[in-house]
N, C-alpha and C positions, 0 to 999 in steps of 0.2 A: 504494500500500500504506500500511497504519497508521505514524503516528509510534511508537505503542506496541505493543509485545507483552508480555501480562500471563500470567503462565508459575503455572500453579496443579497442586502435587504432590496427585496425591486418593488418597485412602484409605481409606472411610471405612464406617460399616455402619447409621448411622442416615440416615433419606428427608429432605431437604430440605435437608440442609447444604451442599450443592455450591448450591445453587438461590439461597440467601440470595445466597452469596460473588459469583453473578451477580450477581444486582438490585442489590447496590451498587457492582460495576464498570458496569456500565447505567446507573445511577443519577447517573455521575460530572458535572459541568460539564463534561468538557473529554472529547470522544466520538471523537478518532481514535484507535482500538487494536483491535486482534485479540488472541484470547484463545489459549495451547493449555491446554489440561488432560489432563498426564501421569496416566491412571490404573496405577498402584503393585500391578496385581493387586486390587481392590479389592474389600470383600466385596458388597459395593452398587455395582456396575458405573456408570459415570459415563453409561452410554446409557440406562438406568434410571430417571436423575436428569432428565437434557434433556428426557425426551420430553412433558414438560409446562412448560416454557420453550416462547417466541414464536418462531413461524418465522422473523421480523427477528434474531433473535438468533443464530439455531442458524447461519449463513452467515457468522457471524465468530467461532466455536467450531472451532479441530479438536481433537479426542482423539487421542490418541497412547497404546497399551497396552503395557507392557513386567510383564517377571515381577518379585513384589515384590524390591525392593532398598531399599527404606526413602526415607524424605523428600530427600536428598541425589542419590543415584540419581536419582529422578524429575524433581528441578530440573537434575540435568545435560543429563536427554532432553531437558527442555523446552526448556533453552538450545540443545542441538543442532539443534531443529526452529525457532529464530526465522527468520523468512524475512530474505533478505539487504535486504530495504529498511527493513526496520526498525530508527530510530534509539535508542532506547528499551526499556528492558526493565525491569518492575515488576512485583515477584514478591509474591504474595499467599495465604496457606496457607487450604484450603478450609475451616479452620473460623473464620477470621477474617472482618472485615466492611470495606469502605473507609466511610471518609467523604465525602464529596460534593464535596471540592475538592482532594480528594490529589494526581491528577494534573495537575490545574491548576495549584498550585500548586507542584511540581516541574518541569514542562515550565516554568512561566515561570520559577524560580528559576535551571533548569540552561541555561536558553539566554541568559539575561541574563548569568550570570556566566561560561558556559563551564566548566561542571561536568562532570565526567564519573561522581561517585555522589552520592547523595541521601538522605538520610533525613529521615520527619519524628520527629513522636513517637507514642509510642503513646497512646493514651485513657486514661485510670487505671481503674482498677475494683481490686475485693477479690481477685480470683482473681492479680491482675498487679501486688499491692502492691510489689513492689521493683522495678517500672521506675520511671523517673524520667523529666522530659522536657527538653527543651533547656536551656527558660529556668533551670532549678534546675542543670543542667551548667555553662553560661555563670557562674554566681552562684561556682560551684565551682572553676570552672579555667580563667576567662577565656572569651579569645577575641576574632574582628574580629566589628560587627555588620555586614551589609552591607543588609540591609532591615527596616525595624519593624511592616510589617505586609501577612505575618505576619512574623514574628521569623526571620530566616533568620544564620546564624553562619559563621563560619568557624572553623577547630579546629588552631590550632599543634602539628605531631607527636599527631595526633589518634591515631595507633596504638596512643603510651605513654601519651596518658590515657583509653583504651579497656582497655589492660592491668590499671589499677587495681582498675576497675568497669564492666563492658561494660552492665550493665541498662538504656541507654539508646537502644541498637539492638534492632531486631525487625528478621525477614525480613521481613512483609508491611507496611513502612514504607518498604524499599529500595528505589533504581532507579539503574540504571548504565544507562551510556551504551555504546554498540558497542566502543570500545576495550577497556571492562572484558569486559563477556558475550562478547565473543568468546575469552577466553583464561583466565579464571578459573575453577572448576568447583570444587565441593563435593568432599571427601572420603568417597566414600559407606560406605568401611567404619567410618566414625567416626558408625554409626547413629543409635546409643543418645545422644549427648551430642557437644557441643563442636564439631560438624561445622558448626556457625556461625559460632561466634566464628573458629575457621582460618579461612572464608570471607571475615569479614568484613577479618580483617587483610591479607590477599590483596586484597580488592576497593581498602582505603584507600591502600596501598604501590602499587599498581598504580594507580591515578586521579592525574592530573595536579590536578584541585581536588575536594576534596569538600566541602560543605554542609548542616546540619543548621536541621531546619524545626523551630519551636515547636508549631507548629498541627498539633493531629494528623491523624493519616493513616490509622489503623486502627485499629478497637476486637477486642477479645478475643469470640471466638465460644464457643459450646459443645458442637463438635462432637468427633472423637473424637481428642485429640493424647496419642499415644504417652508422648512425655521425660514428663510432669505425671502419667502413672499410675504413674508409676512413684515407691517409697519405700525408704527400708532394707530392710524386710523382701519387697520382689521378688526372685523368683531373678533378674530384670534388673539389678538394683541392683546387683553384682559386676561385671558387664560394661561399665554407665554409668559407672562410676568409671575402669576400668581404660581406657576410649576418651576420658574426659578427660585421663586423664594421658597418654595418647598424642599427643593435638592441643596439648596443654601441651608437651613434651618437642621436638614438632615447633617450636612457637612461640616454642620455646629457641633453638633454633639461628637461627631468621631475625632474631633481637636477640642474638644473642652478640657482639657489638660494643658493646653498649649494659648497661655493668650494673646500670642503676637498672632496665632493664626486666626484666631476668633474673630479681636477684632480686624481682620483683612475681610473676612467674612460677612461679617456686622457691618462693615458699609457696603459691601454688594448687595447687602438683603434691603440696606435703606434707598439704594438708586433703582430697585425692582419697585419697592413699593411708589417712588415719586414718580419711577415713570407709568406708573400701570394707572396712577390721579391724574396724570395729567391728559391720559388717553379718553379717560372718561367726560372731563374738563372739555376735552375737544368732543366729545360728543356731545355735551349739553349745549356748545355753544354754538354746534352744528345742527340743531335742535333735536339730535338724535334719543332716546331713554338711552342713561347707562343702565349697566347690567348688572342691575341691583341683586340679585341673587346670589352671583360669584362674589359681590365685594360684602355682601352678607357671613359666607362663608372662609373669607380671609380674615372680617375682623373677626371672628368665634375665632380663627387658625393664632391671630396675629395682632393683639390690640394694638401693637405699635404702627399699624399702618393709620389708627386715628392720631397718631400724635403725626405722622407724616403728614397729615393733612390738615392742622390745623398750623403745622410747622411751614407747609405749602403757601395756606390763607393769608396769613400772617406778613410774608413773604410781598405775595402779592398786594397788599394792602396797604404794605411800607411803601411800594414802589407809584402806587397810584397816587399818595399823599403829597410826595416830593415837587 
């Protein structure tokens, strides 16, 4: 069986997207892996997609279909379906692309050091201007080097300097090793937002070494990603806030011994709640109803989002006077 299982959540409604995210797992240097592809309910069925993909291909494809459950959901199934020989697991979202040495370059990174998770970086582009990539991490916050080429790091309490600023991880840059994907899973009702970063801090807390590659790993596709359509003014936009400040509140507690990381925390959970006021704020002044029910169920979750809003009021009230 594969060293690798590459686990691709699909969902998608334009032809050809899933077909790319092949040809550059195909494409790779380093060719032991089996692929699954969770389709999510998808409106473009993933069998749709295949049937113009090579017969050499379609024999190390399984689909797996379950009822939609969101991006999370679907990488749970996939982790569920890794077959028991496989050492590896490197997850790839089907509107993204690899690059040519990703696996390569992980499989030799993670067996040389005895790594059990991996990232490299992502490619830059305009759409993904606030990722950043190792070497500018490294510049930022240290670290051990352990190879120059490519640039491969090591990351002291990589959790709390992931708390600061996470924009340096992507899913389809990841690979864990059988310790982690056997017992980590995604929070799948944290759909809309943040159901990564809890992952990611899960995967790093649970990994005996982890390793971050300079050389990227994955470019930015343009197929159809949910979190990016979405703005202040979605009726989704109330719900992506309030399931941030959820995976925030949850990431309180697994650092509540730690209060540099708390409060890094504590104000991510207070720019959720001001911006999730001020989306509703634009709704009333677009005469739309806010969605009093959800924000019913934050303040029961989260009395501090009434002091954010009278901290908001206040705010606004100073500035009118002036």
């Amino acid at each position: 069986m594969a060293t690798f299982t590459v686990v691709i959540p699909f969902f998608q409604k334009e032809a050809g997207i899933l077909v790319r995210a092949l040809e550059s797992i195909f494409n790779q240097s380093y060719q032991d892996f089996d692929i699954v592809v969770i389709d999510d309910d998808s409106p473009l069925p993933a069998e749709i997609e295949l049937q113009t993909i090579e017969q050499t291909w379609k024999t190390r494809i399984k689909v797996v279909h379950q009822p939609n459950g969101g991006p999370g959901a679907a990488r749970n199934t996939g982790l569920d379906n890794v077959p028991v020989e496989t050492r590896f697991v490197a997850l790839l979202d089907s509107d993204d692309i690899w690059l040519p040495d990703h696996l390569k370059n992980a499989h030799e990174a993670m067996i040389r050091f005895e790594a059990e998770c991996y990232w490299a970086s992502m490619q830059p582009s305009d759409e993904f201007y606030y990722h950043f990539g190792m070497a500018e991490l490294e510049k930022a916050e240290g670290g051990t080097r352990l190879s120059e080429s490519p640039l491969v790091i090591e990351m002291p309490d990589l959790a709390s300097v992931m708390l600061k600023n996470w924009s340096f991880l992507h899913l389809s840059c990841m690979v864990m090793a059988r310790p982690v994907f056997e017992t980590i899973r995604f929070e799948p009702s944290l759909r809309l937002a943040a159901e990564d970063v809890l992952f990611f801090v899960d995967c790093i807390l649970k990994s005996k070494r982890t390793l971050l590659c300079d050389e990227a790993g994955a470019a930015r596709g343009m197929g159809l990603n949910i979190f990016h359509s979405i703005d202040n003014r979605s009726p989704q936009f109330l719900r992506q806030q309030f399931n941030t400040w959820v995976a925030l509140d949850t990431l309180e507690e697994r650092f509540r011994s730690r209060p540099g990381d708390v409060a890094s925390i504590a104000s991510y959970k207070n720019t959720a709640r001001r911006q999730a006021l001020w989306s509703q704020a634009g709704r009333v002044k677009r005469r739309q109803a806010p969605d009093f029910g959800l924000l019913a169920r934050w303040v029961m979750r989260d009395p501090g989002i009434i002091r954010a809003a009278f901290e908001l009021g206040a705010g606004k009230l100073g500035r009118s006077t002036r």
